[in-house]
C-alpha positions in Angstrom: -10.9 1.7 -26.5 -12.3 1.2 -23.0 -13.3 -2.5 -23.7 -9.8 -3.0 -24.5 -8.7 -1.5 -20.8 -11.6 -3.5 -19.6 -9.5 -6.6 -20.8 -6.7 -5.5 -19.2 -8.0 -4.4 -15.7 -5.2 -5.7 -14.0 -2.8 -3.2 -15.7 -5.5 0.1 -16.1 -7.0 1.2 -12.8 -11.6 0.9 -12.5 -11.7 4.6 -12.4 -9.6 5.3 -15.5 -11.5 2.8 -17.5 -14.6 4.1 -16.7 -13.8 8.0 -17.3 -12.9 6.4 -21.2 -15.8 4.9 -21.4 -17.8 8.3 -20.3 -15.7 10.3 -22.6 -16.4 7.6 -25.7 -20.1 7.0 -25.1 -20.5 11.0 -24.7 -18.5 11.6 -27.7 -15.8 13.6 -25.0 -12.8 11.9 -25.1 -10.7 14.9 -24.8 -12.2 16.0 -22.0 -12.4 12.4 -20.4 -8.5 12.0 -20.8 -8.2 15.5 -19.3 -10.2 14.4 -16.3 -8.2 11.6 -15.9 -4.5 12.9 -15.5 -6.3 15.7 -13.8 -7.2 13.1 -11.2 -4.4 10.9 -11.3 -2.1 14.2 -10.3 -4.5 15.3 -7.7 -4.1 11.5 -6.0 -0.5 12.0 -6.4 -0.3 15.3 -4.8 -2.6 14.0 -1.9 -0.4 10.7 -1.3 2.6 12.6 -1.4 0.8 14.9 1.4 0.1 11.8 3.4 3.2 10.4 2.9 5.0 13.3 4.3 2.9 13.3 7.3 2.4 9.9 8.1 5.5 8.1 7.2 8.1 10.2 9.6 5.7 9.7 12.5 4.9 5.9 11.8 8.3 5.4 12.1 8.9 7.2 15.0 6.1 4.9 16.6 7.0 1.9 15.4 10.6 2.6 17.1 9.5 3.8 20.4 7.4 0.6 20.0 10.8 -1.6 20.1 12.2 0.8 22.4 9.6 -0.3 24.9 9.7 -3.9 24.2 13.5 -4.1 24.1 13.5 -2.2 27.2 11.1 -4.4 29.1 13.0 -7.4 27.8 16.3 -6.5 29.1 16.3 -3.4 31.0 13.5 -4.6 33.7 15.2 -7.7 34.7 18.4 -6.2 34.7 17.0 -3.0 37.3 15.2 -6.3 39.0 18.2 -8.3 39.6 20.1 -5.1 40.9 17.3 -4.7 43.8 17.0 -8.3 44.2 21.3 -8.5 44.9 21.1 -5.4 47.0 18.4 -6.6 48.5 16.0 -3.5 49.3 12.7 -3.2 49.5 12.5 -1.0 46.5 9.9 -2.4 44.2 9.6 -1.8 40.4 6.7 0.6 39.1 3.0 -1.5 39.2 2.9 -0.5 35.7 6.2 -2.0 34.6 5.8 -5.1 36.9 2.5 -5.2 34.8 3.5 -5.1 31.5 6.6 -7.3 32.1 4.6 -10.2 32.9 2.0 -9.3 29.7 5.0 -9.3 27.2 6.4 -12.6 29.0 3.5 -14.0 28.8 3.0 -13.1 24.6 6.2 -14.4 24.0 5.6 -17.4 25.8 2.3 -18.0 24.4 2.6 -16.6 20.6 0.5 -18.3 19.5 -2.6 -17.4 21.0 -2.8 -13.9 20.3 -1.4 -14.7 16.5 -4.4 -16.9 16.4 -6.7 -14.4 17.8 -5.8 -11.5 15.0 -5.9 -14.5 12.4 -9.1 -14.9 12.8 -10.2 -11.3 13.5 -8.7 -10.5 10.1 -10.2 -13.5 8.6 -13.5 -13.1 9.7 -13.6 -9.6 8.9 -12.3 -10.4 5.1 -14.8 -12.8 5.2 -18.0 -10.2 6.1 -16.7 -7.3 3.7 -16.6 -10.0 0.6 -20.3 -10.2 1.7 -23.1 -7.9 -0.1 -24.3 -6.3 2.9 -20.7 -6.5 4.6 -19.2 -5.1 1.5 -22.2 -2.1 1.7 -21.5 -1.5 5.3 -17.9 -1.3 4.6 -18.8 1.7 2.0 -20.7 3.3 3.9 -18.1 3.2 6.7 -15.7 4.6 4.3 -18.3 7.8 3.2 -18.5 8.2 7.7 -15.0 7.8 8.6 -13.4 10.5 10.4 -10.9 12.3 8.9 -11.4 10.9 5.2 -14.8 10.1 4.8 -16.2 13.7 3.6 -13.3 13.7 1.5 -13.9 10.0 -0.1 -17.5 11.2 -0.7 -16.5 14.7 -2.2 -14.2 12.7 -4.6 -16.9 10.2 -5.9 -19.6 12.8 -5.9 -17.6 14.9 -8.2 -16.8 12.2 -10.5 -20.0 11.5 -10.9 -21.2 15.1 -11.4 -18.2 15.4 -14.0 -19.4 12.7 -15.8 -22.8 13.4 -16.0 -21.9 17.0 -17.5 -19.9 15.3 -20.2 -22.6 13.4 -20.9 -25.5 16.5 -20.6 -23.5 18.7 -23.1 -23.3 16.0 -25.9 -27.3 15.8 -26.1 -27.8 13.0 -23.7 -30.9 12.9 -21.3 -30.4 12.7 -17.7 -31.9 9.5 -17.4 -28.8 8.3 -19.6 -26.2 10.6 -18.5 -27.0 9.3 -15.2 -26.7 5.5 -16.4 -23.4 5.8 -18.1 -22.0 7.8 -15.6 -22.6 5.6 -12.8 -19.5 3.4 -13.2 -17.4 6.1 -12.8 -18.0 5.1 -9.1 -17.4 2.0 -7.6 -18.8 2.5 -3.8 -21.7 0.2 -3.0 -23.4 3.3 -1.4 -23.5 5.6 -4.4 -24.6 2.9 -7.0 -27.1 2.6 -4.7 -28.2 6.0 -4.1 -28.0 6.2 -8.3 -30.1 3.3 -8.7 -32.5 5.0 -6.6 -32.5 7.8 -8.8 -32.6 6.4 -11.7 -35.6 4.2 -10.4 -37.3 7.9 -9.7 -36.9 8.8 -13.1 -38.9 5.9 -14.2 -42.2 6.7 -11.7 -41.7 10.3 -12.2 -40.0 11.4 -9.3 -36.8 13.9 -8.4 -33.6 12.1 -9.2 -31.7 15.0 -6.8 -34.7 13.1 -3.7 -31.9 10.0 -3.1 -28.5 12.0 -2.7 -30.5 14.4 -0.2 -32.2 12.3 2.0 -28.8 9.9 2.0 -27.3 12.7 4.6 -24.1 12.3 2.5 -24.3 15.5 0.3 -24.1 18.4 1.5 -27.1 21.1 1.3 -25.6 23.4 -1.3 -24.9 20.4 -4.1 -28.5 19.3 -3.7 -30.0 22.7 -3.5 -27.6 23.6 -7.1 -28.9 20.7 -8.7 -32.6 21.8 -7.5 -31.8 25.3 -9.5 -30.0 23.6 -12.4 -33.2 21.3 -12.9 -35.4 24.4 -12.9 -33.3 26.3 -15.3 -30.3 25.0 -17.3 -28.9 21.8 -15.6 -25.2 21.7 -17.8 -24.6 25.5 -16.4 -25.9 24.7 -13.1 -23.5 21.8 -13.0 -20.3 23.4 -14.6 -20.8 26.2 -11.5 -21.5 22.9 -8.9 -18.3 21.3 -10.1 -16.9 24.2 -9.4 -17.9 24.7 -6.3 -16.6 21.0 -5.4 -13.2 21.6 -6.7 -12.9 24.1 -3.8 -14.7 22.2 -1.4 -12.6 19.0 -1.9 -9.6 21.2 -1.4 -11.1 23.0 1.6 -11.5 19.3 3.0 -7.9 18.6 1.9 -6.7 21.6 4.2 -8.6 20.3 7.3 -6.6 17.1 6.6 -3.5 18.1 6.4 -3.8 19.7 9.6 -5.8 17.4 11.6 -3.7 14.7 10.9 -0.1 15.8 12.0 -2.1 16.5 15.4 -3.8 13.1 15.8 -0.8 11.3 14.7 1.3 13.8 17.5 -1.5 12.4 20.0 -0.8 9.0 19.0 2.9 9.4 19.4 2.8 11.2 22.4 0.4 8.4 24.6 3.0 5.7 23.0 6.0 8.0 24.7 4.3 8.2 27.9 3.8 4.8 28.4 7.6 4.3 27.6 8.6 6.8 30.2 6.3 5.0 32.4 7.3 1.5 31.8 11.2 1.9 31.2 12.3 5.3 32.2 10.8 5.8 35.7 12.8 2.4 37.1 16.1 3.6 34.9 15.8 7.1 36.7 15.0 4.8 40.0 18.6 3.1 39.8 20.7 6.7 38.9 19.2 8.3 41.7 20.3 5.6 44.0 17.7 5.7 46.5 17.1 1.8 46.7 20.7 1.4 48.4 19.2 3.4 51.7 16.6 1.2 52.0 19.4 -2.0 51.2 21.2 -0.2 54.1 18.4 -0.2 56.4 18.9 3.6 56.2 
């Protein structure tokens, strides 16, 4: 069944594919197709998290974003003009004056800063499509701050997953480890499993990569230590365990570390509004140009 998904990749998703082919290789299906939903409603229930967090506060930005550039469109030159008639010696904020001339100046000259992030975005497409780019770009998303632990968590327990299928249908590690491996598609951890595997072959701890990668933590290394000293499938069934709570415990840090960087976000973007727009509006109500118009 899985090379038939495989011929349709554009409708059936890498990860689902590969958790088939697991299941079908290990003689698992069952369990494969359980992992499967299991994972697509966990993704589900994350995005809708995400969604809940980020969506509200995105569009709050982007509309204090167009508040600010509406108001320094129309606003400024209007408050300018009513000094300039009067004719005090009130001047506009340095800060407005500032970002007046910056947005005149985009607007005027479009195309220069379109052709700048062209070519920022191009070039960076370009360096991710290359093998080390593309590596680099993994590894960025295993390091990232807020996600990263969680992206590796995910992957990691995929992987350990797998290989457990595989373990309790009679397969040796060395091939549990090789059919699990697609059930991953970050360059990092194929590379961390092809170092494993290539252990194996000289004789060597496969657990030696994922440790001295500074990716897993100490526990799932040290787990997998005990399991190969006693009975690995056990070992494994208690370390997938033990993810399934980590990976939630991460989940929980997200959820609230997000709303707070978003918030801090937000709240820069407001002050520079209040800055930039406000402070000369508030300058005009209070009236205090008209004394120095008045020589007063």
């Amino acid at each position: 069944m899985y090379t038939t998904m495989e011929y349709y990749s554009n409708v059936f998703p890498y990860i689902y594919i590969n958790m088939i082919k697991v299941g079908e290789l290990s003689g698992s299906l069952t369990n494969s197709l359980e992992q499967a939903v299991k994972y697509l409603d966990d993704s589900e229930s994350l995005n809708r998290k995400l969604r809940s967090i980020l969506i509200p506060n995105i569009v709050q930005f982007v509309l204090l974003i167009v508040m600010l550039i509406v108001g320094t469109l129309f606003a400024i030159p209007a408050i300018q003009n009513v000094f300039d008639e009067v004719g005090t010696d009130e001047q506009l904020p340095a800060i407005t004056l500032w970002f007046a001339d910056f947005v005149d100046k985009a607007i005027q000259y479009w195309y220069i800063p379109t052709l700048i992030v062209v070519a920022i975005v191009a070039a960076v497409l370009f360096y991710i499509n290359t093998p080390k780019g593309k590596y680099n770009f993994h590894y960025f998303k295993y390091k990232m701050p807020i996600f990263g632990e969680l992206i590796f968590a995910l992957d990691f327990s995929r992987l350990m997953k797998a290989m457990l299928l595989n373990l309790e249908n009679g397969m040796r590690i060395q091939e549990s480890i090789e059919v699990s491996k697609n059930v991953v598609k970050n360059y990092v951890m194929l590379s961390i499993i092809e170092t494993a595997l290539n252990n194996i072959l000289i004789g060597q701890s496969w657990i030696e990569p994922f440790e001295k990668s500074g990716l897993a933590k100490p526990m799932i290394t040290e787990m997998l230590k005990i399991g190969m000293q006693t009975d690995l499938p056990e070992m494994m069934e208690k370390l997938v365990e033990y993810m399934e709570i980590d990976i939630d415990n991460i989940m929980t840090k997200i959820m609230k570390a997000l709303p707070q960087v978003v918030y801090a976000i937000v709240g820069v973007v407001l002050i520079f509004f209040v800055l930039v727009v406000l402070v000369p509006c508030v300058q005009v109500y209070m009236g205090n140009f008209l004394f120095s118009a008045y020589g007063v």
